[in-house]
Backbone as CSV, one residue per row, in Angstrom:
resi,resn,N_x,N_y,N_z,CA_x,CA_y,CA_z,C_x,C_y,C_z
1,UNK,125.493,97.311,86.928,124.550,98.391,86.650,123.987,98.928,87.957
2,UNK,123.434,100.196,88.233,123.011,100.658,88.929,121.781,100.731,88.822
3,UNK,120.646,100.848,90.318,119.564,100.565,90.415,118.723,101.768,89.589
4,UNK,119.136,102.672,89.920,118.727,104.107,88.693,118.222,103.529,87.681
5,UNK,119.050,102.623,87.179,119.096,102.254,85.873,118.264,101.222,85.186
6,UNK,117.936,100.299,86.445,116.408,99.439,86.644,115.175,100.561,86.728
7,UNK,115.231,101.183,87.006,114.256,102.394,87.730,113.798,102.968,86.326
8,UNK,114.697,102.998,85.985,114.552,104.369,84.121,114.232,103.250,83.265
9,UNK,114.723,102.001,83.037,113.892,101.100,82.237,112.388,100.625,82.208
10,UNK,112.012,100.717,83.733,110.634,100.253,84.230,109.733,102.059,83.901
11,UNK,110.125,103.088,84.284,109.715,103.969,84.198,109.689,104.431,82.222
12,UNK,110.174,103.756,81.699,110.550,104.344,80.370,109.320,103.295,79.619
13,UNK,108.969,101.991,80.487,107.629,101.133,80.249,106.661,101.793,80.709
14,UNK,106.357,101.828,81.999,105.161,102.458,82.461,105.508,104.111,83.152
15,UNK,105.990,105.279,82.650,105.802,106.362,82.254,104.974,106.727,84.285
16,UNK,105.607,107.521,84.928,105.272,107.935,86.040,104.098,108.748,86.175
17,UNK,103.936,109.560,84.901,103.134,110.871,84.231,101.623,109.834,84.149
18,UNK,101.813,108.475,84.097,100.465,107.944,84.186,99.802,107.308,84.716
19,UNK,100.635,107.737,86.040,99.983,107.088,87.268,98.383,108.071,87.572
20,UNK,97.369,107.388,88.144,96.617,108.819,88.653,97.031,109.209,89.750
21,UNK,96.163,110.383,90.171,96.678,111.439,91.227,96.486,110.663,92.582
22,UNK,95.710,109.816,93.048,95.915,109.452,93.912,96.682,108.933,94.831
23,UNK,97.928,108.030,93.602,98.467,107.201,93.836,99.852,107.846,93.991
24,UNK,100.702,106.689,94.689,102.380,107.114,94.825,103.346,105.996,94.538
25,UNK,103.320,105.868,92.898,104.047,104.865,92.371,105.687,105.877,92.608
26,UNK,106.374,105.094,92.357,107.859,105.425,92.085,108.479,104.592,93.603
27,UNK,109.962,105.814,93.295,110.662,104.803,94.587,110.307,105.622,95.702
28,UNK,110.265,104.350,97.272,109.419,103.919,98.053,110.511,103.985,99.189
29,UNK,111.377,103.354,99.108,112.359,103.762,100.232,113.976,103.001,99.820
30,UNK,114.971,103.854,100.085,116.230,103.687,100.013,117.061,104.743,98.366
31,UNK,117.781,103.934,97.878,118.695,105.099,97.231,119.102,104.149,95.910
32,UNK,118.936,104.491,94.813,119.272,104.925,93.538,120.611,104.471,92.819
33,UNK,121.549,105.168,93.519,122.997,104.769,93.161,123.920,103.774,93.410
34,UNK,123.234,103.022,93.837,124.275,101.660,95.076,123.912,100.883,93.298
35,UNK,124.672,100.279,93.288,124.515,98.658,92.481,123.682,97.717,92.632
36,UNK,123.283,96.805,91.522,122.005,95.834,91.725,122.549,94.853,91.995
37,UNK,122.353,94.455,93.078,122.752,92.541,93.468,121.812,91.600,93.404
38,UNK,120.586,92.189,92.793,119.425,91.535,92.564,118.466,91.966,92.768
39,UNK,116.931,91.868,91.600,115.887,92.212,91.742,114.900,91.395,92.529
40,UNK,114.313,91.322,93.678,112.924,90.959,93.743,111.925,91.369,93.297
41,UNK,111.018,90.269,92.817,109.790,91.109,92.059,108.373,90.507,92.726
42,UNK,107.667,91.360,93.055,106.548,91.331,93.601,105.329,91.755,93.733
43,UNK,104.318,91.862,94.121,102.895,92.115,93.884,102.719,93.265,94.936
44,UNK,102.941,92.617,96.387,103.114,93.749,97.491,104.288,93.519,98.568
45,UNK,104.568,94.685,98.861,105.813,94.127,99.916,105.288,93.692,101.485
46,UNK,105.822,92.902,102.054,106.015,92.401,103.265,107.043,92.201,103.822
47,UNK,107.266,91.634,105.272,108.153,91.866,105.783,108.708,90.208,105.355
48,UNK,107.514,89.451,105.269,108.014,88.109,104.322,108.863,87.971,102.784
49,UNK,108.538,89.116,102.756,109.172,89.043,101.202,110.366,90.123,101.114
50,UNK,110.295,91.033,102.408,111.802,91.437,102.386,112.607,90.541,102.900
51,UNK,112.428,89.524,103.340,113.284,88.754,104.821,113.643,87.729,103.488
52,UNK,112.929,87.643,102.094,112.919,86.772,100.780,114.151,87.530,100.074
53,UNK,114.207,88.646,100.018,114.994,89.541,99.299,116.272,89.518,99.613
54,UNK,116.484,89.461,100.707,117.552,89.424,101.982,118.466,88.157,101.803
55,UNK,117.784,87.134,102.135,118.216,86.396,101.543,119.037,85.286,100.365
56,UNK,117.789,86.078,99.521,118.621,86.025,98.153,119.724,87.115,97.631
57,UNK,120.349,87.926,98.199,120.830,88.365,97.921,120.344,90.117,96.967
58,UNK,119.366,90.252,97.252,118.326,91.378,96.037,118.209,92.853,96.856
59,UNK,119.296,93.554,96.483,118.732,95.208,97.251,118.438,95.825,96.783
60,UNK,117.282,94.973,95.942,116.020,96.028,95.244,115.138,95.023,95.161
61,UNK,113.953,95.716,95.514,112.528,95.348,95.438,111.735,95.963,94.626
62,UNK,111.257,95.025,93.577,109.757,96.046,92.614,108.824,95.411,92.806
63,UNK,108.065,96.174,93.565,106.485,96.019,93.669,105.711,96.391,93.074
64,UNK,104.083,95.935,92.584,102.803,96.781,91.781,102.146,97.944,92.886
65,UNK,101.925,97.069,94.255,101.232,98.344,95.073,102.248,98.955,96.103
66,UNK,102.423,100.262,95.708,102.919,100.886,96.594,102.840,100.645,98.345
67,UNK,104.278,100.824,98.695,104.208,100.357,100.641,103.832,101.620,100.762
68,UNK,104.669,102.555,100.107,103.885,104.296,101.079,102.749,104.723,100.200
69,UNK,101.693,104.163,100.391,100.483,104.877,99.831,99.816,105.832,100.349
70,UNK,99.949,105.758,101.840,99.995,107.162,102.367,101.082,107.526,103.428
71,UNK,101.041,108.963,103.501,102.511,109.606,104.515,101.841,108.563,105.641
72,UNK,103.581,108.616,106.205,104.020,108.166,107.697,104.371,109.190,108.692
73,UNK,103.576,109.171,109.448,103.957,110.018,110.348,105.211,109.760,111.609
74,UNK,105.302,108.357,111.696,106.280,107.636,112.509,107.033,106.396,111.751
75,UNK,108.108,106.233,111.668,108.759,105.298,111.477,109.174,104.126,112.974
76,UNK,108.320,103.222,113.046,108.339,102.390,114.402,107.842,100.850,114.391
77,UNK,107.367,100.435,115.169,106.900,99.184,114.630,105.458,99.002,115.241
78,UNK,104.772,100.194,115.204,102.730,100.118,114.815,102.314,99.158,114.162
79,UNK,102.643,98.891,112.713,101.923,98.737,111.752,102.890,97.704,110.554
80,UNK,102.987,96.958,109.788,103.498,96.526,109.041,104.023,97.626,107.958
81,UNK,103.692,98.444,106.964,104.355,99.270,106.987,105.816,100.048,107.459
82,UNK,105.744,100.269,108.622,106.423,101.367,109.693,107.919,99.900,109.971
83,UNK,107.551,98.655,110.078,108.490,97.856,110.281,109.230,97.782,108.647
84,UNK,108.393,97.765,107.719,108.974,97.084,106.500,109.692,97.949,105.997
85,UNK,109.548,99.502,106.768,110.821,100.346,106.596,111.654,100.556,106.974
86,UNK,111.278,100.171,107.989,113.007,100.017,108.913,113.756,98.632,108.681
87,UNK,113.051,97.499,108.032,113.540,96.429,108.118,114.288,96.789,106.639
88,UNK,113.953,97.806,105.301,114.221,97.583,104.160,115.914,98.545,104.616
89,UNK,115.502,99.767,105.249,116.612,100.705,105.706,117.842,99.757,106.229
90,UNK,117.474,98.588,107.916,118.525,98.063,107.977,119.228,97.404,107.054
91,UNK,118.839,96.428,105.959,119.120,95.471,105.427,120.186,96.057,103.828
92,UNK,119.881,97.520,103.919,120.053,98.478,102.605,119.300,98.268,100.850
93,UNK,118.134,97.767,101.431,117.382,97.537,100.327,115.899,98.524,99.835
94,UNK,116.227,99.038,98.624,115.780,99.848,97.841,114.213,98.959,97.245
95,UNK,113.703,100.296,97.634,111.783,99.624,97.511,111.349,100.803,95.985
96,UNK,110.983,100.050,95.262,110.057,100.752,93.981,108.737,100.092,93.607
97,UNK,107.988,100.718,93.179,106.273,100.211,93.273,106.333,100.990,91.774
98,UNK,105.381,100.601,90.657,104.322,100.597,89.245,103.321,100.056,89.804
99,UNK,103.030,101.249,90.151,101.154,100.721,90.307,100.549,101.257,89.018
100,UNK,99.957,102.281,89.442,98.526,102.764,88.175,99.306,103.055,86.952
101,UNK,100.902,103.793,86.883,101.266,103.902,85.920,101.540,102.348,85.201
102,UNK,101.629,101.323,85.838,101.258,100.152,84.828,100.381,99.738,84.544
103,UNK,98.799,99.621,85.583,97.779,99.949,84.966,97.528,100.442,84.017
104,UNK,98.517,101.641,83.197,97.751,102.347,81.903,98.663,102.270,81.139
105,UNK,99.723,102.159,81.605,100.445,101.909,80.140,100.229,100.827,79.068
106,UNK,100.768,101.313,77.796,100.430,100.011,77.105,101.467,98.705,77.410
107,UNK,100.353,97.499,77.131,101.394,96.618,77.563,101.328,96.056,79.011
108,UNK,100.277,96.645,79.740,100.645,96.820,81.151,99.221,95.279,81.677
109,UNK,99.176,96.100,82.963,98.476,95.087,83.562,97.534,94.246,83.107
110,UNK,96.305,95.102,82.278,95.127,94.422,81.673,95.616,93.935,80.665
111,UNK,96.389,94.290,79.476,96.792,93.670,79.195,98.048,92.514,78.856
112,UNK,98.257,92.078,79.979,99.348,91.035,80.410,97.564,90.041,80.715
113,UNK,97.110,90.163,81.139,95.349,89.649,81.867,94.872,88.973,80.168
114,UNK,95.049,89.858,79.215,93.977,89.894,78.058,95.075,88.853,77.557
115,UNK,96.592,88.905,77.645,97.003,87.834,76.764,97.278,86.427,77.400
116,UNK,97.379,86.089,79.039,97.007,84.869,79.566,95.582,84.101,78.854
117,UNK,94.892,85.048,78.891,93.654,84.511,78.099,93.445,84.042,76.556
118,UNK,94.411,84.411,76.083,94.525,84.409,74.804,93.444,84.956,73.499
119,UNK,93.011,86.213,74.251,92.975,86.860,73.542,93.534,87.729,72.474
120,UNK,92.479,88.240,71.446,93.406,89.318,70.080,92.954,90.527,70.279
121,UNK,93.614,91.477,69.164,92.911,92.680,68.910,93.040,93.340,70.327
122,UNK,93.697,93.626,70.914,93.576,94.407,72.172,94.298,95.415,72.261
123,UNK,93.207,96.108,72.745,93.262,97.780,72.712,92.932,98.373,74.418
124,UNK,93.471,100.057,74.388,92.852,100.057,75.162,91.380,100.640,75.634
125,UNK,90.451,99.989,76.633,88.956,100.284,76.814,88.533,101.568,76.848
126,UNK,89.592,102.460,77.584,88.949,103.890,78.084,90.397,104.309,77.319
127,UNK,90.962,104.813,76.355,92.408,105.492,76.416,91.921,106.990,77.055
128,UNK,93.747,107.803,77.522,93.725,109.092,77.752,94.391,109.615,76.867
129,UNK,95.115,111.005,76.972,95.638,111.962,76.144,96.697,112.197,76.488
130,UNK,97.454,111.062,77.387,99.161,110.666,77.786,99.870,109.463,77.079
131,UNK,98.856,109.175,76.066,99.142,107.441,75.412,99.222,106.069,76.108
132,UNK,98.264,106.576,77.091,97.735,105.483,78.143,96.432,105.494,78.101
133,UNK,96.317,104.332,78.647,94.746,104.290,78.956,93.777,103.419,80.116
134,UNK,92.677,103.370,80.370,91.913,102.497,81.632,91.579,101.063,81.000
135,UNK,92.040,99.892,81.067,91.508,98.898,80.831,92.020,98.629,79.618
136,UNK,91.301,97.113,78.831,91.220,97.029,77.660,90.336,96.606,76.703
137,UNK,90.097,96.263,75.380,88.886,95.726,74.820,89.117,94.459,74.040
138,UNK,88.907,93.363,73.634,89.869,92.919,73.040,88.654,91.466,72.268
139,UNK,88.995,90.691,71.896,88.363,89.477,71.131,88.876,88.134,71.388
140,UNK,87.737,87.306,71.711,88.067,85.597,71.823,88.574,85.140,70.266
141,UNK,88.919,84.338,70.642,89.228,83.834,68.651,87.874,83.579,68.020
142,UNK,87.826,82.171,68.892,86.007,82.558,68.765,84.902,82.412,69.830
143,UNK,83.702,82.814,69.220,83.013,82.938,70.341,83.002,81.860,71.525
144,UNK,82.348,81.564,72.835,82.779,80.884,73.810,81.565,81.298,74.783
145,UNK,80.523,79.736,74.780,79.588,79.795,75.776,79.732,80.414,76.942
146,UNK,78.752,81.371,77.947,79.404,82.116,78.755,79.959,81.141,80.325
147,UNK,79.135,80.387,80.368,79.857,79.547,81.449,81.162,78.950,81.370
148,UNK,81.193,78.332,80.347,82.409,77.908,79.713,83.855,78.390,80.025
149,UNK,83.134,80.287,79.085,84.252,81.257,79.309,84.446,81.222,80.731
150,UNK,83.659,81.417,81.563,84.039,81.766,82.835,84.806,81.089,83.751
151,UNK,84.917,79.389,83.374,85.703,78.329,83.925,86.953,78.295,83.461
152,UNK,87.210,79.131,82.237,88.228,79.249,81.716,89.106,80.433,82.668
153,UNK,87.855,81.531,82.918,89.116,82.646,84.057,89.173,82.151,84.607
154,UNK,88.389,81.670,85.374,88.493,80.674,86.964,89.971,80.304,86.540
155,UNK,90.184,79.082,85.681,91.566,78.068,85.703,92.537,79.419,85.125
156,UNK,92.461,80.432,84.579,94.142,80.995,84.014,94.462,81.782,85.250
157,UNK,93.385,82.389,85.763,93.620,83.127,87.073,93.905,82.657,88.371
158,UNK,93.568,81.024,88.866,93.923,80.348,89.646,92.974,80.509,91.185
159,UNK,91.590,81.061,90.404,90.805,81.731,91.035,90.473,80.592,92.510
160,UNK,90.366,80.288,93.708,89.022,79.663,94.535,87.919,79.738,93.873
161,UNK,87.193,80.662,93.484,86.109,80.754,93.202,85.873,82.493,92.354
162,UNK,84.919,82.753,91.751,84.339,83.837,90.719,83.232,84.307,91.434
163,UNK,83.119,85.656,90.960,81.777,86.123,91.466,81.414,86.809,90.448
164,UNK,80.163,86.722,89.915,79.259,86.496,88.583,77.953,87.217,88.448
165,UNK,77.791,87.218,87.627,75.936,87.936,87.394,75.240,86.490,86.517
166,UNK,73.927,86.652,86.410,73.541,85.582,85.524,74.527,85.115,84.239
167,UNK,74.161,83.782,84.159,74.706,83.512,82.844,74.498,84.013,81.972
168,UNK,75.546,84.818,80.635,74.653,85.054,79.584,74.294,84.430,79.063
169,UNK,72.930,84.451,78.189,72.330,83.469,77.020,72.687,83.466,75.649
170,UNK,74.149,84.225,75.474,74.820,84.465,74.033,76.352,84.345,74.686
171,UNK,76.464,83.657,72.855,78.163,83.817,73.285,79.137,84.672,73.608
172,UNK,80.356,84.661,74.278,80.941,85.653,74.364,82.099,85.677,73.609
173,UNK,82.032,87.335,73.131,82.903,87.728,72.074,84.174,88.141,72.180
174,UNK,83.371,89.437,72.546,84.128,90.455,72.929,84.340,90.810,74.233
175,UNK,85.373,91.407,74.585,85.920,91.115,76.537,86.211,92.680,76.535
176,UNK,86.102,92.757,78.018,86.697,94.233,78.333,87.050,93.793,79.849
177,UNK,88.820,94.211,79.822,89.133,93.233,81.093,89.582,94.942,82.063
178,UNK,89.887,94.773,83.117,90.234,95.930,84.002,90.899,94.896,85.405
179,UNK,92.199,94.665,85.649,92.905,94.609,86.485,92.606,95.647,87.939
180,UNK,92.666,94.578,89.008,92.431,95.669,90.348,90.980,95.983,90.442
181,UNK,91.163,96.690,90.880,89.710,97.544,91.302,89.438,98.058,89.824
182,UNK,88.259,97.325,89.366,88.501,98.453,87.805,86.869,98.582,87.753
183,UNK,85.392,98.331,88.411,84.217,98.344,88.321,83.869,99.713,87.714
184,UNK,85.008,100.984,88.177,84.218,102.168,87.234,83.970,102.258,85.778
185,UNK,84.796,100.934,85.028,84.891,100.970,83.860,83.738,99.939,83.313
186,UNK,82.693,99.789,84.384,81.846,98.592,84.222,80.766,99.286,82.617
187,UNK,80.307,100.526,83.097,79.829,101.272,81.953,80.186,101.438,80.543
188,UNK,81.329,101.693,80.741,82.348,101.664,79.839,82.585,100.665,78.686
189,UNK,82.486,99.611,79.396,82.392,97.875,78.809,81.167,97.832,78.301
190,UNK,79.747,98.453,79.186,78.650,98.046,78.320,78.337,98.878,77.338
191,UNK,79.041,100.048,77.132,79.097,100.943,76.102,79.873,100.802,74.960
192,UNK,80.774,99.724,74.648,81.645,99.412,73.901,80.544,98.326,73.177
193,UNK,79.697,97.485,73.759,79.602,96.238,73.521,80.057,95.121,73.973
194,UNK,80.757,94.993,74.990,81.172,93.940,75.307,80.682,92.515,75.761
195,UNK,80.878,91.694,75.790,80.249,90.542,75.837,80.345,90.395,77.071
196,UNK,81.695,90.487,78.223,81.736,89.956,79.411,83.356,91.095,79.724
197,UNK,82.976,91.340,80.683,83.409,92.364,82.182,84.496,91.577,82.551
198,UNK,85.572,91.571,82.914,86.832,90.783,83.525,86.910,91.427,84.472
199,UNK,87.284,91.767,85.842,88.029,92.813,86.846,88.256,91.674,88.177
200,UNK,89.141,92.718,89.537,89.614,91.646,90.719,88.740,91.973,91.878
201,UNK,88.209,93.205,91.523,86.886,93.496,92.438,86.073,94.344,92.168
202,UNK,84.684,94.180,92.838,83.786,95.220,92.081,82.165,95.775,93.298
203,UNK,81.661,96.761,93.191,80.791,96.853,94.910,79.238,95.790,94.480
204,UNK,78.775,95.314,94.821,77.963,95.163,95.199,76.711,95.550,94.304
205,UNK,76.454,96.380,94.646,75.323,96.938,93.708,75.302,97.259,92.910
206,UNK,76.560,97.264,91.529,76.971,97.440,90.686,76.120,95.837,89.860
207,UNK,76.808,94.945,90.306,75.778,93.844,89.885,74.516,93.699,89.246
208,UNK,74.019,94.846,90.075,72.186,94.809,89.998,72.201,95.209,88.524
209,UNK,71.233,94.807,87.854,70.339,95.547,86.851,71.252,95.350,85.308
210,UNK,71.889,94.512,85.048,72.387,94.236,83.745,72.616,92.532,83.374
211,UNK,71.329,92.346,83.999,70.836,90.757,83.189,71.085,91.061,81.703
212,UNK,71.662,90.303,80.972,71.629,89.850,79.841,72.438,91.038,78.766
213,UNK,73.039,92.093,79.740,73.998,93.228,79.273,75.099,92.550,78.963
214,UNK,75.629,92.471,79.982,77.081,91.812,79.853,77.431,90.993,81.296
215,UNK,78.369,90.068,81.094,78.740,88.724,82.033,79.845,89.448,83.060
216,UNK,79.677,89.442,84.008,80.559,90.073,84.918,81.299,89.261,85.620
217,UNK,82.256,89.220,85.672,83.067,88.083,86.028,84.600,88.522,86.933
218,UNK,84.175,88.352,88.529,85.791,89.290,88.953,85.866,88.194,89.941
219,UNK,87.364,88.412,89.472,88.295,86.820,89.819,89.196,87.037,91.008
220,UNK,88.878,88.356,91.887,89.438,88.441,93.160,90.990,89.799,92.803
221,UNK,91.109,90.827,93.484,92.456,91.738,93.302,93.501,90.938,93.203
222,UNK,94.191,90.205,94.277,95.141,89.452,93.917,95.277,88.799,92.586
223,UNK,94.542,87.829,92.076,94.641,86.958,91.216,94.195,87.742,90.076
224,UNK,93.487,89.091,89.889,93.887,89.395,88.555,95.092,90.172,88.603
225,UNK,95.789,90.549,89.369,97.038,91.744,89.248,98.772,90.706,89.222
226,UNK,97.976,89.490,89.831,99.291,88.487,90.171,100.329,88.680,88.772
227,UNK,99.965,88.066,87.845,101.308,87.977,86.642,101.809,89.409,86.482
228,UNK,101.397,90.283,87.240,102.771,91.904,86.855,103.593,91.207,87.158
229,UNK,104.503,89.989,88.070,105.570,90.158,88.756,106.122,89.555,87.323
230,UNK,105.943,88.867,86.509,106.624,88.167,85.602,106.407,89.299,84.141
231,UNK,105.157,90.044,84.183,105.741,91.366,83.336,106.917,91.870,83.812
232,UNK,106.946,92.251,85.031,108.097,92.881,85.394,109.142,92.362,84.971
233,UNK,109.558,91.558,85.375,110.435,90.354,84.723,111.322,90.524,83.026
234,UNK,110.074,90.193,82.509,109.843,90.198,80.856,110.491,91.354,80.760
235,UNK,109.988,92.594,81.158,110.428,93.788,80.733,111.831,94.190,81.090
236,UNK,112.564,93.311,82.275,113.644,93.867,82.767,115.221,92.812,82.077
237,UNK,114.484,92.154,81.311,115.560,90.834,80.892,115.469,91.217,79.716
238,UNK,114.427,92.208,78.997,114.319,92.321,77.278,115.848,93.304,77.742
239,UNK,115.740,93.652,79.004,117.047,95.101,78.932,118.104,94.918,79.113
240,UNK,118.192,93.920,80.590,119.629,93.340,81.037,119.697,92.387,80.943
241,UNK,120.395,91.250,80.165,120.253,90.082,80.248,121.218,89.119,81.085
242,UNK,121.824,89.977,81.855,122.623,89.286,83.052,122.161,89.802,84.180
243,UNK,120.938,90.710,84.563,120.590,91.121,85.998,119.697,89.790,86.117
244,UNK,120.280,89.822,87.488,119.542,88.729,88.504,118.491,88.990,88.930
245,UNK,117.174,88.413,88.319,115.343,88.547,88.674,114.849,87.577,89.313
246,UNK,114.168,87.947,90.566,113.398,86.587,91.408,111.900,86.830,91.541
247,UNK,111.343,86.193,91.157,109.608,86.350,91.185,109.714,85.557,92.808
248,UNK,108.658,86.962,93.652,108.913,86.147,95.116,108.338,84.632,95.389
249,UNK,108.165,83.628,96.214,107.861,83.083,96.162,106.961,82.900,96.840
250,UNK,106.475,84.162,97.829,105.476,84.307,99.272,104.158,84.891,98.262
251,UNK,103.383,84.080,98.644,102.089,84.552,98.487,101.183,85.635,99.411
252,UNK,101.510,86.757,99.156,100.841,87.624,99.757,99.630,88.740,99.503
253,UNK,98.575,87.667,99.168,97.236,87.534,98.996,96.710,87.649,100.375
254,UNK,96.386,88.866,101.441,95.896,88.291,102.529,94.252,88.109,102.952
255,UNK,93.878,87.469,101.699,92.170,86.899,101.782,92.204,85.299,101.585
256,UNK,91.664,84.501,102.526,91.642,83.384,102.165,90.477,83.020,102.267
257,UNK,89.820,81.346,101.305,88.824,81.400,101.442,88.340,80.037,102.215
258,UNK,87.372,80.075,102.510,87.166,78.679,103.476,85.638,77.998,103.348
C-alpha cells in the first residue's frame, strides 16, 4: 500500500476541515506515493525518533504535534526542526502530524483520555457545526471522592505529580476532560456542571476563584496527549491488518521533574 493511503485513512478519522486555523496538521515533509515499509507513531518528532524510524525500517512518521508549526525560512542545522528535515529528506522518510483535527474529531484525543478512565456517556463538551467538537463531557460509573478521583488520574496518566485547586467537598460525577492545552474550556465545564476539569495544562490564574465549583485537575501536556500514539495505531490496524505499526519508544516529553 501506499503512504497516500495511510494519509486518507487517518484523514477520513480526523477530517483536516477540523483542525483550527492556527494550526498545520497534515503532511509535514516528504511524498505520498513511495510505499509503506512502516509506520512510526508518535507524539512529537525528534531527531531521536527519526534515527527510531530509520532504523526500524518506517518511511513514515505520524505525529500529534506538528514539526512545521511555523514556516521555515532556512533549511540548516539552527534549530531541531531545520535538522529533523533534512535528516527526514536524507533518510526518505515522510512526516504527517493530527493535531487539532484529532483533538475534535469524534473518537479523538479527549476522548481516547475519557475512556482510559473508564468513563460513560461521552460526548462532546463544546461541539461545532463540522461534526466535531472541543473536549468532552462524560460520567464516572459512580460517584468517586474527589481526592480519590484524582489519584486515580495521577496513576492512568502516569503523572509525577497533578496540579489541583482545593479538594472538592462532593463527589465527583460528572467529568469534562480537554487534552493539551484545553483551560479555555475551563468555563465551559463549569457551565455544563461538571464535577471535575481534566486538561495537560492550564495559566495560572485561571485557578483563582472556583473553590467548590469544580476540581481542576491537569496532569501535564505530555501525559494527557500521550495514548494518541496507540489511537493512531487502533485506527490504522482496524484498516490494514498487515501494515507494520511501531509506537516509538523515545520519550519525548522535554519537562522533567525533580
Amino acid at each position: 500500500m501506499k503512504i497516500k493511503e495511510v494519509v486518507a485513512t487517518l484523514e477520513e478519522f480526523a477530517p483536516l476541515p477540523l483542525q483550527d486555523g492556527y494550526d498545520n496538521a497534515g503532511l509535514q515533509v516528504g511524498l505520498t506515493e513511495a510505499e509503506v515499509s512502516g509506520v512510526l507513531l508518535c507524539l512529537d518528532v525528534t531527531e531521536a525518533v527519526l534515527a527510531e524510524a530509520a532504523a526500524k525500517g518506517c518511511n513514515l512518521v505520524v505525529a500529534h504535534h506538528p514539526l512545521l508549526f511555523r514556516g521555515l525560512k532556512q533549511v540548516g542545522d539552527t534549530n531541531y526542526v531545520e535538522r529533523c528535515v533534512r535528516m527526514a529528506v536524507k533518510n526518505d522518510i515522510t512526516i504527517y502530524a493530527a493535531h487539532t483535527n484529532l483533538d475534535n474529531a469524534r473518537g479523538g484525543v479527549s476522548f481516547e483520555m475519557a475512556s482510559r478512565l473508564g468513563l460513560k456517556d461521552v460526548d462532546f463538551l463544546q461541539p461545532d457545526n463540522k461534526g466535531g467538537g472541543s473536549g468532552v463531557v462524560a460520567m464516572a460509573e459512580c460517584p468517586v471522592v474527589a481526592r480519590d478521583f484524582v489519584a486515580k488520574v495521577k496513576s492512568v496518566f502516569g503523572a509525577e505529580c497533578v496540579m489541583c485547586n482545593a479538594m472538592l467537598d462532593r463527589p465527583i460525577g460528572k467529568v469534562a476532560i480537554c487534552g493539551g492545552a484545553g483551560d479555555f474550556l475551563l468555563s465551559r465545564a463549569i457551565e455544563v456542571g461538571a464535577d471535575a476539569f481534566i486538561t495537560g495544562e492550564m495559566h495560572y490564574h485561571l485557578y483563582f476563584g472556583h473553590e467548590q465549583d469544580i476540581q481542576i485537575i491537569v496532569v501535564g501536556h505530555y501525559q494527557s496527549e500521550q495514548y494518541t500514539m496507540q489511537l493512531f495505531d487502533r485506527v490504522l490496524r482496524q484498516r490494514f491488518c498487515d501494515l507494520k505499526t511501531f509506537v516509538t519508544s523515545v520519550n519525548t516529553n522535554p519537562i522533567i521533574y525533580v
